[in-house]
C-alpha positions as CSV (number, residue, x, y, z in Angstrom):
1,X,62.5,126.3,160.7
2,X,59.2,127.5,159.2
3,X,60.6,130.4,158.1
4,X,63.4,128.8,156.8
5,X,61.5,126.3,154.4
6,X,59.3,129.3,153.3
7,X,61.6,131.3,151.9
8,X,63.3,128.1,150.0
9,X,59.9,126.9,148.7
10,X,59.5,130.5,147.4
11,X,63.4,130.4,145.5
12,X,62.5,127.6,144.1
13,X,59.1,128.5,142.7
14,X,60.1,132.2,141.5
15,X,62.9,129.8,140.0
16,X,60.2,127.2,138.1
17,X,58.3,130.6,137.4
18,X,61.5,132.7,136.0
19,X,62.5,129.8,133.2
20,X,59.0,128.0,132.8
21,X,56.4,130.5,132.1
22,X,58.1,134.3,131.8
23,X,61.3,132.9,130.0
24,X,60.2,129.6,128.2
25,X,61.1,130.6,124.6
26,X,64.8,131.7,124.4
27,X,64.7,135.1,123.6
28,X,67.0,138.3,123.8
29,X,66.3,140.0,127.1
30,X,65.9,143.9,126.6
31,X,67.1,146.9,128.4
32,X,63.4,147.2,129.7
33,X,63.0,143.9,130.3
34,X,66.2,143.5,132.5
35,X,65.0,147.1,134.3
36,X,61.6,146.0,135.0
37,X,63.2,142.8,136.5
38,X,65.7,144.4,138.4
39,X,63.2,146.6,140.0
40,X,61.2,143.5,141.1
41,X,64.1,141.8,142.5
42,X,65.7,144.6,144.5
43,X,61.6,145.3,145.4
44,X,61.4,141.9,146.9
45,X,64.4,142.2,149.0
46,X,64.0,145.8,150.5
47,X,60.6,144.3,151.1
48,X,61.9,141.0,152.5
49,X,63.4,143.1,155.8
50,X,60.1,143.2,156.9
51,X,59.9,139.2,157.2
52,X,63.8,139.7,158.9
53,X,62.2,142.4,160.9
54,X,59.1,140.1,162.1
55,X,61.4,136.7,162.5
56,X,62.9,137.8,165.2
57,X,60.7,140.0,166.9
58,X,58.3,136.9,167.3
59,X,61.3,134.4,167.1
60,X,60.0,132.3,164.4
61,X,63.9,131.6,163.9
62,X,66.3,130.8,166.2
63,X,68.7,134.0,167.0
64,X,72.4,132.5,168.4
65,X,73.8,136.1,168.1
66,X,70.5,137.5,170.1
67,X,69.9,140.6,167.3
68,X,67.5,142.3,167.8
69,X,64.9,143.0,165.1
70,X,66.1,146.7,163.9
71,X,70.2,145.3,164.2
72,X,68.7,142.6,162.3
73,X,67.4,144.4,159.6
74,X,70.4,146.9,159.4
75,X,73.1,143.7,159.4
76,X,70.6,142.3,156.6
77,X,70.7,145.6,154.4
78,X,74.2,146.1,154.6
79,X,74.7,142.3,153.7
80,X,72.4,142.5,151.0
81,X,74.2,145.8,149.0
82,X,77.6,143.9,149.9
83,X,76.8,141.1,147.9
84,X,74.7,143.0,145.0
85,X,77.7,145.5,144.5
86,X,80.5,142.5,144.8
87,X,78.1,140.9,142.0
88,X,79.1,144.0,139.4
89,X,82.7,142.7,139.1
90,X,81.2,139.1,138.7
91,X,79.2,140.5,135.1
92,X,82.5,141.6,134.1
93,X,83.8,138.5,134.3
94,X,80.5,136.7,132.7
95,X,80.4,139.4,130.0
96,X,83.8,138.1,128.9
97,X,82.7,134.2,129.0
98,X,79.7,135.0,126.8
99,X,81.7,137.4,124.1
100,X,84.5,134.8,124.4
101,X,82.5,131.7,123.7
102,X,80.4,133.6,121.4
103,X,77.3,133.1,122.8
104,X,74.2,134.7,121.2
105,X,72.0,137.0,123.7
106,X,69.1,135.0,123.2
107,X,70.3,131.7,124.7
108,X,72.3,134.1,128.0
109,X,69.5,134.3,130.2
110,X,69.2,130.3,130.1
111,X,72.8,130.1,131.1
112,X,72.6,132.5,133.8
113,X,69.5,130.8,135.1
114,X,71.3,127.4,135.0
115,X,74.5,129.2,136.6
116,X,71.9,130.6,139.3
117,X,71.2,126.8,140.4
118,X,74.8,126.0,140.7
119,X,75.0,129.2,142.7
120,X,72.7,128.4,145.2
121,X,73.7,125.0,146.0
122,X,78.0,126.2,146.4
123,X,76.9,129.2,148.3
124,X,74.4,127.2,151.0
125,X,77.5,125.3,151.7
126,X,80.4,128.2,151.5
127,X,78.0,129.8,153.9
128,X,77.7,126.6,156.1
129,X,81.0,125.9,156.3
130,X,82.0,129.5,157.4
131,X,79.1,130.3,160.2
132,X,80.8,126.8,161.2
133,X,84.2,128.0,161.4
134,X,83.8,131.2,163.0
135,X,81.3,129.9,165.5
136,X,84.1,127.4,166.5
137,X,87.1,128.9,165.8
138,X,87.1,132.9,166.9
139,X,90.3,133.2,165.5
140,X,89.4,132.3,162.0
141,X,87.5,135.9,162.0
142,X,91.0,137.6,161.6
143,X,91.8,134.9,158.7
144,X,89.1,136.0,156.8
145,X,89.8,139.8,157.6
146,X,93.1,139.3,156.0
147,X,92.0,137.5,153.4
148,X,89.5,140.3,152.3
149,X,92.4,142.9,152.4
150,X,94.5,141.1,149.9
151,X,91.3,140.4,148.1
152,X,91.3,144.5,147.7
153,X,95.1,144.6,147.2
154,X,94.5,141.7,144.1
155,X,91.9,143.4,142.6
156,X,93.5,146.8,143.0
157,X,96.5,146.2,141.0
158,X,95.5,143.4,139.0
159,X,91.9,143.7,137.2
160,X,92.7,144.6,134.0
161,X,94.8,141.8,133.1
162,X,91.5,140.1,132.0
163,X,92.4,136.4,131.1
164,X,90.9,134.4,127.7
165,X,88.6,131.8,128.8
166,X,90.1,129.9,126.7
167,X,92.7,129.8,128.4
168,X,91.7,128.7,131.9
169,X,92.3,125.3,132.7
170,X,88.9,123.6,133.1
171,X,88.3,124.4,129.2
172,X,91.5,122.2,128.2
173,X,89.9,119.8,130.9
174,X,86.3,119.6,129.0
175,X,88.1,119.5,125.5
176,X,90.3,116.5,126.7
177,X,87.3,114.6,127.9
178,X,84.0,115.5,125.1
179,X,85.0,117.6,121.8
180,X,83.8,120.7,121.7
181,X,82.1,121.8,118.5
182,X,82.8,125.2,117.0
183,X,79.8,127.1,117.0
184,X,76.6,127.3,119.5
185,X,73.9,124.7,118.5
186,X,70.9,126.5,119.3
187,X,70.0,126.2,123.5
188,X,71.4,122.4,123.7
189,X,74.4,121.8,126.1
190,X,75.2,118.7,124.3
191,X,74.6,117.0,121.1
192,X,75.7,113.7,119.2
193,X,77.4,113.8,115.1
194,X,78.3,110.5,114.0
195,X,78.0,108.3,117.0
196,X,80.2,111.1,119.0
197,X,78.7,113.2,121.8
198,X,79.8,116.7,121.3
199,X,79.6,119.8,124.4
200,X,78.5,122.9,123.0
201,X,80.1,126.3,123.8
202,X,76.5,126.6,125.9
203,X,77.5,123.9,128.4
204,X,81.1,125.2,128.5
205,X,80.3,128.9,129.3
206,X,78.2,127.3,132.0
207,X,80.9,125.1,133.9
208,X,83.0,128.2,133.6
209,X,80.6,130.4,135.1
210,X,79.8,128.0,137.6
211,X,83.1,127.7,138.7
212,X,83.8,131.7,138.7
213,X,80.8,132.1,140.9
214,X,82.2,130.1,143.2
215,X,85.5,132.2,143.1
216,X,83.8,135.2,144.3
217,X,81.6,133.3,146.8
218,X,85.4,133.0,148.0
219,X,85.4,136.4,148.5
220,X,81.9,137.4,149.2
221,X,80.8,135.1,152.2
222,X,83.6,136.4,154.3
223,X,82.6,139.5,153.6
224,X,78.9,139.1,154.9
225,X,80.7,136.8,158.1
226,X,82.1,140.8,158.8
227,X,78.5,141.9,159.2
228,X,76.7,138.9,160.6
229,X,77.1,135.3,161.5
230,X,73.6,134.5,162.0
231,X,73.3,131.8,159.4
232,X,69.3,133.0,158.5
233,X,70.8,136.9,157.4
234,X,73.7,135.7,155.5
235,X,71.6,133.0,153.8
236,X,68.6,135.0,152.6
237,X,70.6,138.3,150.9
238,X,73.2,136.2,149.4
239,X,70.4,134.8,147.4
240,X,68.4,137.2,147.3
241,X,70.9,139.3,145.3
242,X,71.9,136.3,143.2
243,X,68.8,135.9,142.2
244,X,68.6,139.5,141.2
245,X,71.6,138.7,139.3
246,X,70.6,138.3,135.8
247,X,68.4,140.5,135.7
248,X,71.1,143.3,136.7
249,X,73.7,141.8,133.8
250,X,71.5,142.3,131.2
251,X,70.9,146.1,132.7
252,X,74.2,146.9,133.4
253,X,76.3,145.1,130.8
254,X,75.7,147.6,127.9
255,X,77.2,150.0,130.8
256,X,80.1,148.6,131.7
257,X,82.4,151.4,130.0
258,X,80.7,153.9,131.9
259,X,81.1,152.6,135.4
260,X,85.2,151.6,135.2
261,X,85.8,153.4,138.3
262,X,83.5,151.3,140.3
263,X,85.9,148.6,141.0
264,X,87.8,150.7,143.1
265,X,84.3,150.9,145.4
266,X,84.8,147.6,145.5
267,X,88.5,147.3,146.7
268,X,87.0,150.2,149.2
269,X,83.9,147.7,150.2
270,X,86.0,145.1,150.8
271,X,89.1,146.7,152.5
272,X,86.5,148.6,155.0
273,X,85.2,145.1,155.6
274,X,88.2,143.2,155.9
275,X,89.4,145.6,158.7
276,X,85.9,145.7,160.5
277,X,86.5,141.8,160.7
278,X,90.0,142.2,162.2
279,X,89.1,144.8,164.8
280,X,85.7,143.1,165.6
281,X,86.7,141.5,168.7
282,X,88.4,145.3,170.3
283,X,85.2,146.8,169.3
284,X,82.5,146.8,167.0
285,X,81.8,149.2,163.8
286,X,77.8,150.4,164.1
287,X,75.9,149.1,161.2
288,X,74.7,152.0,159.7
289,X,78.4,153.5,159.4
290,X,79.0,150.4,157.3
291,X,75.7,150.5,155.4
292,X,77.2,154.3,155.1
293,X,80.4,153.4,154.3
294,X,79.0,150.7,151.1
295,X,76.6,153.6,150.0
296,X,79.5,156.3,149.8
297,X,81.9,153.8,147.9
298,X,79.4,153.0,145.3
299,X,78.5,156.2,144.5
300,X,81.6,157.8,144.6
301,X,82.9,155.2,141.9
302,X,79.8,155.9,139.3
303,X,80.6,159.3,139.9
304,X,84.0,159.1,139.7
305,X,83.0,157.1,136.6
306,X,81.1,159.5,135.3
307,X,82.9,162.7,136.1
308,X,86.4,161.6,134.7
309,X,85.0,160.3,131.3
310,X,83.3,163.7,130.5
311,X,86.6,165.6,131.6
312,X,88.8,163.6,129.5
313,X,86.4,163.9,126.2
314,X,86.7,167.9,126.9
């Protein structure tokens, strides 16, 4: 439990630290910046598998699945790139939200952060809920195996239809119920004109966000169930790598045309998963052909990415 309320108190504080002192003033955030940042986030969680590594070696937390400290570690790794490398196709999305709504690059980070919060709260209880369900049900493991083959399937032969944000639903909902005014009004979500409170495309991007995160948690907690169900190891990387999150878009969103093969890593990532999780009860899949299996994927894609772009401008 110690461990537990340690890491949280440290979320929350990086948190206070991230938007109170290093991002107060609303400001553009770099390509150096968002490097540095990166660095320091993906840092912290290679060096957080120690604290996995000493947890349950000493059992500071309790272990229902009785890892030991080096499986630990592994499971934690691999669950840690799986949810950083499901996050790319997530800044797709987000990058589309902001250039829909026209939001200026200053005010992003702010969102993101905000969107970060959201994140933390739906994921704690997506992750909840499904260490429930699996530790209860044993069956539900090949539910979510299917699931995260279809998941593949989707986003196989469907990612490039792109949809407005305009035109999703919970923006006709928000328009019925405040106005919306035209144009961003600085870093307020809301403000009043004539006695009439108005939502700004700020708070809309937001909800929108919000709400997209929590479509991919859809997909992404099953995805960590295939590696581990010990509710400490899921937990930790899944925040960890949203918290690394905005650091990344702002990295990797002025590359996004040069990485258009990587979605087909993912459609590999979560295939390869999806099937560990159906055959997980005939016999298990070691951990470092998994974390071998994630690394190939990835870097096949940004090479693929980058290989087939220079051949096709020749």
């Amino acid at each position: 439990m110690i461990v537990w309320t340690v890491f949280i108190v440290i979320v929350v504080f990086a948190l206070v630290l991230d938007l109170g002192v290093f991002n107060r003033k609303p400001h553009e955030i770099k390509t150096k910046e968002a490097a540095i940042w990166t660095g320091v986030w993906v840092t912290c969680a290679i060096l957080f598998s120690g604290i996995v590594y000493l947890s349950f070696q000493n059992n500071w937390i309790a272990n229902p699945t009785n890892l030991t400290p080096t499986n630990a570690v592994l499971k934690y790794i691999t669950g840690y790139l799986i949810e950083l490398s499901l996050s790319v196709d997530n800044i797709f999305i987000i990058a589309l939200i902001f250039s829909s709504f026209g939001i200026p690059k200053k005010y992003q980070h702010e969102v993101l952060f905000y969107g970060v919060l959201g994140a933390i709260v739906f994921r704690a209880l997506m992750i909840l809920f499904g260490v429930a369900l699996i530790t209860k049900f044993s069956w539900m493991i090949y539910v979510f195996g299917v699931f995260l083959i279809l998941t593949a399937l989707k986003l196989l032969f469907s990612h490039s239809k792109q949809k407005d944000p305009h035109d999703f639903k919970i923006y006709k909902w928000i328009s019925n119920v405040y106005p919306v005014t035209t144009k961003v009004e600085g870093d307020k979500f809301f403000i009043m004109k004539n006695g009439v409170k108005y939502v700004t495309p700020l708070f809309v991007a937001l909800i929108i966000i919000e709400l997209t995160d929590v479509f991919f948690a859809i997909d992404s907690i099953p995805a960590i169930l295939a590696i581990t169900a010990d509710p400490f190891i899921v937990f930790s990387s899944n925040i960890l790598a949203i918290m690394g999150l905005r650091s990344m878009f702002f990295l990797v969103v002025g590359m996004l045309d040069k990485f258009k093969y990587i979605n087909y890593s993912l459609v590999v990532i979560l295939a390869f998963v999806g099937i560990k999780m159906i055959i997980s009860h005939q016999g298990e899949i070691p951990e470092w052909l998994s974390l071998g299996v994630i690394l190939i994927s990835l870097a096949g894609g940004m090479l693929a990415s980058k290989f087939i772009k220079k051949n096709q401008t020749e």
